[in-house]
C-alpha positions as CSV (number, residue, x, y, z in Angstrom):
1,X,13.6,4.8,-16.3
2,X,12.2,6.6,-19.2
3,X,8.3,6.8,-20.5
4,X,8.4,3.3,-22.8
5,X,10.3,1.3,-19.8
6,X,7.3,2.3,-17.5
7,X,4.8,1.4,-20.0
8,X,7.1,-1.9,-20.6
9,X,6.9,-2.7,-16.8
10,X,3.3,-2.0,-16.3
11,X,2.5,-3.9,-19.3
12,X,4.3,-6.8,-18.0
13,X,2.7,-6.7,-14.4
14,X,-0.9,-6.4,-15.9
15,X,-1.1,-8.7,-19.0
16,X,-4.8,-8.6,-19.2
17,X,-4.4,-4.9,-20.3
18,X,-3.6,-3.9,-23.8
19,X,-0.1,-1.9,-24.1
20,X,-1.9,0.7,-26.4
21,X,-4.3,1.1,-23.5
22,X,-1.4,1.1,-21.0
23,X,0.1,4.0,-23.1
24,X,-3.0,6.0,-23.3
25,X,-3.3,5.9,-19.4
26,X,0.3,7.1,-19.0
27,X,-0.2,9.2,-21.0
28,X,-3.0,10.7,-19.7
29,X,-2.1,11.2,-16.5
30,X,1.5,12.9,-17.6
31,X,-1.0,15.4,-19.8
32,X,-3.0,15.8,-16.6
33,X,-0.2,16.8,-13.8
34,X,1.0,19.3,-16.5
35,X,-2.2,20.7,-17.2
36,X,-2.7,21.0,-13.5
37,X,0.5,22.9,-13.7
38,X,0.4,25.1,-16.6
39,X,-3.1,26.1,-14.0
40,X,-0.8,27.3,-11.2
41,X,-2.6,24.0,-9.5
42,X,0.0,21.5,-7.2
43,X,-0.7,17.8,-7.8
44,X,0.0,16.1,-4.8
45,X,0.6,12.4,-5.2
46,X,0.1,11.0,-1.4
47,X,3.2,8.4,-0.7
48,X,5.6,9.8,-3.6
49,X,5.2,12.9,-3.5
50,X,4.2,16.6,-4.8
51,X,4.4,19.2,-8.0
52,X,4.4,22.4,-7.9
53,X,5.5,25.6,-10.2
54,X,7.9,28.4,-8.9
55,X,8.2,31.4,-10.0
56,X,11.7,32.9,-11.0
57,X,11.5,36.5,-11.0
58,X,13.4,38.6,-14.1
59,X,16.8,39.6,-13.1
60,X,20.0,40.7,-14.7
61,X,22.5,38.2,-15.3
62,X,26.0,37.9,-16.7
63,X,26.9,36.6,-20.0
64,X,29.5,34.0,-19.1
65,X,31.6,34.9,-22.5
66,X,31.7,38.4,-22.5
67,X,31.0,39.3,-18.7
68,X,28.0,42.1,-20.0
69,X,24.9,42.3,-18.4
70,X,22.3,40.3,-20.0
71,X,18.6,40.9,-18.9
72,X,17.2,37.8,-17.5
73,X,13.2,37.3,-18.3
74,X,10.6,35.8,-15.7
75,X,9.7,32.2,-15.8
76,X,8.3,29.1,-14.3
77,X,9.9,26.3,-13.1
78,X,8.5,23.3,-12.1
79,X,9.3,21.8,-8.8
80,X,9.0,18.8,-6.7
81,X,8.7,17.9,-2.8
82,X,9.2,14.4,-1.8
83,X,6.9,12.8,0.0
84,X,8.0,11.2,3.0
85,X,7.4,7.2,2.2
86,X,9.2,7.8,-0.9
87,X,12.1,9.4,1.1
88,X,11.9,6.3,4.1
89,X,12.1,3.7,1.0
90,X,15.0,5.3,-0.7
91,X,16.7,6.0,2.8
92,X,15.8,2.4,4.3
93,X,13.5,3.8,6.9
94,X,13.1,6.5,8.9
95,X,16.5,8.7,10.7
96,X,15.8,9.9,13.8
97,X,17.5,13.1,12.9
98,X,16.3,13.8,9.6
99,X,13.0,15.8,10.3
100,X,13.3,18.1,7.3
101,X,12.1,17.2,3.8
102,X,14.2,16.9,0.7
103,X,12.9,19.7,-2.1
104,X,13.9,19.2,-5.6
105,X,13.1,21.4,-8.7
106,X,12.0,19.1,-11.7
């Protein structure tokens, strides 16, 4: 699903709502969580799940072409935890054996 199919559906399940205003909400609340994350802040969305930002140190890599060392600068990556309703509902419930949660970078 992409950003206008959300707006699209949400639209749809709340006609009394304006799609403009429906786009300004979205909107707002994707300018929020990466606000919160540009901050070093986690956004923890209780049900689905939570953000976060990783860091990947500098290192020295390989160019893939050549095979010389190519230098690698630090960065951040976002990342994301699933929260474990969203994980039961994509599953079909609960597995007795599955006590560890599924991590995901973004």
């Amino acid at each position: 699903m992409i950003k206008s199919e959300l707006i699209a559906r949400l639209a749809e399940k709340n006609p009394h709502l304006y799609q403009r205003d429906i786009e300004r909400i979205v909107g707002c609340i994707f300018d929020e969580i990466t606000a919160a994350l540009a901050r070093g802040d986690r956004v923890e969305l209780r049900g689905f799940g939570a953000f976060s930002v990783k860091e990947r140190p500098a290192r020295t890599g390989r160019n893939p072409r050549t095979g010389d060392a190519v230098s690698v600068a630090q960065k951040f990556v976002p990342f994301f935890k699933t929260g474990k309703e969203l994980r039961e509902s994509l599953n079909g419930g609960a597995h007795p054996d599955d006590d560890h949660e599924d991590e995901h970078e973004a």
